[in-house]
N, C-alpha and C positions, 0 to 999 in steps of 0.2 A: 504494500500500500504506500502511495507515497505523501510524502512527509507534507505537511498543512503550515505553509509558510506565512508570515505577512505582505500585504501588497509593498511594490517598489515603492517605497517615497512615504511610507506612512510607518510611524516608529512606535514600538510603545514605552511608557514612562513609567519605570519602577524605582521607587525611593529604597531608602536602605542600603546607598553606594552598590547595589548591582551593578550600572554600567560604571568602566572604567575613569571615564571623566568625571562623573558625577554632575551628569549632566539634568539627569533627570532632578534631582535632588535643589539645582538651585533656580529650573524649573521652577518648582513647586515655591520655593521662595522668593523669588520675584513676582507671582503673580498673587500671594498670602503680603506682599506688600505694595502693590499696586493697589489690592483692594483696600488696603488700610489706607491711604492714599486720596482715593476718590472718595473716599466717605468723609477726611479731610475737610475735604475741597464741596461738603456737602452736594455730592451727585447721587443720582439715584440708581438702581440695575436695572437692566432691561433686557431680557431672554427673549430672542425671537428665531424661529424655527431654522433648524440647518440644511433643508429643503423649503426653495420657491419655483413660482414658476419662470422658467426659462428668462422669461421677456422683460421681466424686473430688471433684469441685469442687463438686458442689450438696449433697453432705452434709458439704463443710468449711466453704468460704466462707459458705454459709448462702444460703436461699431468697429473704434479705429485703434482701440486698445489690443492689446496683445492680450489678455486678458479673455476676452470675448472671439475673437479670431482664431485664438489654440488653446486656452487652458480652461474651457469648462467643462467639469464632470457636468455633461447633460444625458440626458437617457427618458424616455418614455415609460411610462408609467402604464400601469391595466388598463387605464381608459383611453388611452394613445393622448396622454396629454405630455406634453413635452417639462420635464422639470430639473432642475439645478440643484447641486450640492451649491452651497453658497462660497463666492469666494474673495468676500468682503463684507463689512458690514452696516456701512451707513445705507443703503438699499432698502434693506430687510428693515432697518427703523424707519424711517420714513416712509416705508410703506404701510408699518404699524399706526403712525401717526396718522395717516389717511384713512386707512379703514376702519381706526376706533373713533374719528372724527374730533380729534382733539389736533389737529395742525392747527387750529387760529390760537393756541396757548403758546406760553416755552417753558423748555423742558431744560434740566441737564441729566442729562444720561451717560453711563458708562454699561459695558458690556465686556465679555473674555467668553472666548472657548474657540473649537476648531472651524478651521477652513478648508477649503481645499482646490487647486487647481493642478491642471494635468501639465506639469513641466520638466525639464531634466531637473531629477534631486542632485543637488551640490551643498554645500559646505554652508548653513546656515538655510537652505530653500528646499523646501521640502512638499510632496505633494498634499499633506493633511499638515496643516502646522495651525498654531495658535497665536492668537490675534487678541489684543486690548484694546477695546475703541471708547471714544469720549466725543460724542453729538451735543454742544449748547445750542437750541435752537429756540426761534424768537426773537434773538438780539441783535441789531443794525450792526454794521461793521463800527471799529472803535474799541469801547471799552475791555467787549470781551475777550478782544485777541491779548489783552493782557494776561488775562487769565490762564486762556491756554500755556502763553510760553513761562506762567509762573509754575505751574503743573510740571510742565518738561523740567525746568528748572530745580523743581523740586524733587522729581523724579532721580534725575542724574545726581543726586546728593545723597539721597536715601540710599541708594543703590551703590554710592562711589563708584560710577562707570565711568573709565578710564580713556581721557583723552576725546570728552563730549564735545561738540562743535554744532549749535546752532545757525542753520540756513534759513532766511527769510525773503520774500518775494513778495510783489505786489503783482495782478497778470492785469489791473486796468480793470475799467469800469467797461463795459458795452461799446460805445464809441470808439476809444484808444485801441482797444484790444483788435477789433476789427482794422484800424488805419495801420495798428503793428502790422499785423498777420498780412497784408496786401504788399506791405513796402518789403516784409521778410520773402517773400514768394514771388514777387519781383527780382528779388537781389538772388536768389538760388536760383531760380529757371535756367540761367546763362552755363549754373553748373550742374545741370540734370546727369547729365550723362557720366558723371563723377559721385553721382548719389548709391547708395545701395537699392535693393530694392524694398528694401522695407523704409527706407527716408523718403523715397519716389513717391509710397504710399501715401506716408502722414505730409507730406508737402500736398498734395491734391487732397488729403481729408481732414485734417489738423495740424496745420502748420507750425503750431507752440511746440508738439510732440518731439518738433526734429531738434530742438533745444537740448534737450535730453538724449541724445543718439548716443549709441557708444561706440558707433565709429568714428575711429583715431582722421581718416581723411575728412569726414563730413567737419567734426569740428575744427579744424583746421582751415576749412570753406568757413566757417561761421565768426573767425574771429575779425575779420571787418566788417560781422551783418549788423545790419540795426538793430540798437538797443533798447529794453523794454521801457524803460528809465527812462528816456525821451520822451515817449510817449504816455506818462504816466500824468496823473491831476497831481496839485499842490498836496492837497489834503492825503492822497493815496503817500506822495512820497515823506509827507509830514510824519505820515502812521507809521513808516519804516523806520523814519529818526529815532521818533518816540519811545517805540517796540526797544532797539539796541539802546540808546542813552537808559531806558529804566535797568535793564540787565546786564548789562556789559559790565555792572562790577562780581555781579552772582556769576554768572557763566560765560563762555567765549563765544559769542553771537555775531555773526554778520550779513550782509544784504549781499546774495547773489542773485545778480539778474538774468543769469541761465537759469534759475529753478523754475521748473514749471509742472511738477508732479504726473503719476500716469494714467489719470482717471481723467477723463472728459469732463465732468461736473463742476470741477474747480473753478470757481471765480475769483478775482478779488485777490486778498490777502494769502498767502503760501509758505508755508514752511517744513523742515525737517529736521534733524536731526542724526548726526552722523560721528563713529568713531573710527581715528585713521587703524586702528587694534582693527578692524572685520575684514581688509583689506580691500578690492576693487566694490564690490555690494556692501558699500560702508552704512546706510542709512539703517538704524534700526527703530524710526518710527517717522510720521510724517502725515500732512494734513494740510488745511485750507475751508475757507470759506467756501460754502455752493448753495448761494442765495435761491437758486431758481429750478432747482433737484423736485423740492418739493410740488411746484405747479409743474411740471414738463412731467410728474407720474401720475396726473390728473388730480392732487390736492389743491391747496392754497397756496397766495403767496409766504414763505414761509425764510427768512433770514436763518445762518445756518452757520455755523462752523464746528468742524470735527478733525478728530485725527484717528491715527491706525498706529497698534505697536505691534514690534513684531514678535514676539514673546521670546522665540530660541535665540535671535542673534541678542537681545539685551539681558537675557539670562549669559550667555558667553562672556559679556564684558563687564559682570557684578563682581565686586571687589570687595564685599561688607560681608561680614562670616553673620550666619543668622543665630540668637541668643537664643536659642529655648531655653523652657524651665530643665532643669538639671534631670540627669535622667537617674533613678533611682531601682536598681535591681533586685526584687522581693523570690526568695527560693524558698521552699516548702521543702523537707527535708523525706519529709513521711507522705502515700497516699494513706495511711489512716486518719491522716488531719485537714486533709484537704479541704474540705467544705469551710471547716471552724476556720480555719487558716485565708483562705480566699475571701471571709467574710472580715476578714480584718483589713484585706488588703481593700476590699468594696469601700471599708469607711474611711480609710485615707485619703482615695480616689476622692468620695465624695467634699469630704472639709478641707481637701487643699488644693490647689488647682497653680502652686506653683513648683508643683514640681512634676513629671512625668514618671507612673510606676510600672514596670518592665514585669509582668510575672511571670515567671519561668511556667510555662503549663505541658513541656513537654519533658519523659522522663528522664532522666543520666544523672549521673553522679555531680557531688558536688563540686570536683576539682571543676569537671568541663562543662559547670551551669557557671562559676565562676571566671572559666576560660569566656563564655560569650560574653558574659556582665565584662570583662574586661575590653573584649572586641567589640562593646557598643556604647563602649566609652562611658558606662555608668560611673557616679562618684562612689556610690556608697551602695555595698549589695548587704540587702535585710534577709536574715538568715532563721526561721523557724521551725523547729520540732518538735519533736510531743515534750520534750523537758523543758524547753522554752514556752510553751503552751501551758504545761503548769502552772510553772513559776510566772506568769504570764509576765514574761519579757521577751528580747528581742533580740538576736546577737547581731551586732551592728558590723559590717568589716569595710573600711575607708580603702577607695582603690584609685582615685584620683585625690589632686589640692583642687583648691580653689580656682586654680590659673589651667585646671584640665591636664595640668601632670598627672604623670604617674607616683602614688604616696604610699611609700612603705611603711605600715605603720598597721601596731598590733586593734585587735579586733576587740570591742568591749559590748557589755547588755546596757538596756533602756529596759525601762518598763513601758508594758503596751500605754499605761495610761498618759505618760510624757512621749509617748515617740509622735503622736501629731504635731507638738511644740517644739520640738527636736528639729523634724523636719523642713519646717518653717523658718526657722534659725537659717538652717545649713542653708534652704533657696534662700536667703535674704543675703547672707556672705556670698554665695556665689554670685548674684548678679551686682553686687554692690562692686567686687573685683571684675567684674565683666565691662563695667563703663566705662 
């Protein structure tokens, strides 16, 4: 029979240092601090289905994306109706917003979990990966964009991600953007025949697109084209000032006027965020205003700005070791005391919650219940059997300090009735050496 693999491009995420990197593991804590994070910043969560239908996406993300062109899981469904794994997420909000009839409010909303598109898996791109998104919707351009790049700002700090570099853009209001894009497509025609064919395309479908080309020739063609900057209102370039002068002493932020992000809906205001540590696919989140998302999927007029993170590459570049409560190793010596015994460890559980209790529930000896307590980096493994159960204490054996060394150091009793105070002690030294 043969073997039941996982699909290409789609991983699974086991904690407990299984894989080698431990990758999974800071996974899980980048995104147990993101949430802490948006709640912060008082946002609200918002779950909306990892299947839609097809066309949600080819009238948001746009016809000219790569995105829509090669990478959607689409497939027909029993009814031969055409549907999409999703493989972004402001879409699926905004389409929530129209169909619960609540688009004339605003909202701030955050969101996490998978995505998925059909592309070559590489080094940080994956075909199911995970995605943290943040929709303010309701609010005129201006204020809120402060918010957002205090989030990033905040984000990159929590996180200590190494070597952050904020990009910001403005793409022009209706008018500008259109005189851009004519005078830009103008000035390339003369070098069509030097374009690839994928630039050939977004020059006759989206001409911002070829901004972002990653060919080495195309932009080389681009460094005498007209700039967006020219073309931009006082007030648009005033907001770019603004945006860097408030942050540029928190983080290293600057105005590139090649950013033009790779979703079609983009208006307005644009940014990302990028570290030179991911190496060519440096961005590991990114976003923008898309005032007009909301009416073009048959809602209202609806003001808008959002961004996308990209969860693996900024799990990669976290630099801040996560504090849990101390982990604490409880072994049962005897199955004739199990029950009594478990029921002690139940009200630890219960009356303290600064520490994490490990019970040993599978059988072997007690050198090699202490071998794992020591391989799972417990401080202090709690040692009960039927003499200990008597005399109703507890033998206590120290296996790390404070600082998560390793502590040699002999083993002493507590009584059951002081080892909840006991315990509380030892979490308060540990995390108080942890700051």
């Amino acid at each position: 029979m043969d073997k039941i693999h996982s699909l290409r491009g789609m991983n699974d995420l086991i904690g407990q240092k299984v894989d080698k990197d431990n990758i999974s593991d800071r996974i899980f804590f980048t995104e147990k601090i993101l949430r802490n994070l948006f709640e912060n910043y008082c946002l609200s969560e918002i779950r909306t289905p990892a299947l839609e239908e097809e066309n949600l996406f080819k009238r948001s993300v746009g016809d000219s994306s790569d995105i829509v062109n090669k990478e959607l899981y689409s497939f027909l469904d029993k009814n031969e109706k055409r549907i999409t794994l999703r493989p972004e997420g402001t879409a699926g909000v905004i389409r929530s917003m129209i169909e619960k009839k609540i688009d004339g409010d605003s909202h701030r909303l955050w969101y996490l979990g998978p995505m998925w598109r059909y592309e070559r898996p590489q080094k940080g791109r994956f075909r199911q990966f995970y995605q943290a998104g943040v929709e303010i919707l309701g609010h005129k351009e201006g204020f809120v964009e402060l918010e957002m790049i205090s989030l990033i700002c905040s984000i990159n700090k929590r996180l200590g991600i190494r070597k952050p570099l904020i990009k910001i853009n403005h793409l022009g209001n209706k008018d500008s953007k259109k005189a851009f894009c004519k005078d830009l497509v103008d000035y390339l025609k003369p070098f069509s025949s030097k374009l690839d064919e994928k630039d050939l395309e977004r020059l006759n479908k989206n001409p911002l697109r070829i901004l972002d080309s990653k060919s080495s020739e195309t932009q080389s063609i681009l460094k005498n084209a007209p700039v967006i900057s020219d073309y931009l209102s006082k007030n648009s370039l005033n907001l770019l000032e603004l945006i860097k002068n408030t942050f540029s002493k928190d983080c290293d932020i600057e105005i590139d006027n090649t950013l033009v992000r790779g979703l079609d809906y983009y208006t307005g205001f644009v940014f990302e965020a990028t570290s030179s540590e991911l190496g060519a696919q440096d961005a590991y989140l990114g976003g923008g205003r898309y005032d007009n998302l909301c009416s073009q999927l048959g809602g209202k007029k609806l003001p808008a700005i959002g961004m996308a993170i990209g969860i693996e590459r900024l799990a990669s570049l976290v630099n801040t070791k996560e504090h849990n409560p101390p982990l604490i190793s409880f072994i049962i010596l005897s199955s004739k005391i199990e029950q009594k015994a478990y029921k002690i460890a139940h009200d630890l559980r219960l009356s303290n919650n600064k520490i994490n209790l490990d019970i040993h529930l599978s059988e072997g000896s007690l050198k090699s219940k202490l071998r794992r307590a020591s391989k799972n980096n417990a401080y202090y493994a709690l040692i009960i059997g039927e003499e200990e159960l008597k005399s109703r204490t507890i033998t206590v054996k120290p296996l790390l300090n404070v600082y998560g060394a390793p502590k040699e150091a002999k083993q002493y009793s507590v009584d059951l009735k002081d080892l909840d105070d006991f315990l509380k002690m030892i979490a308060l030294e540990i995390a108080y050496n942890h700051e």
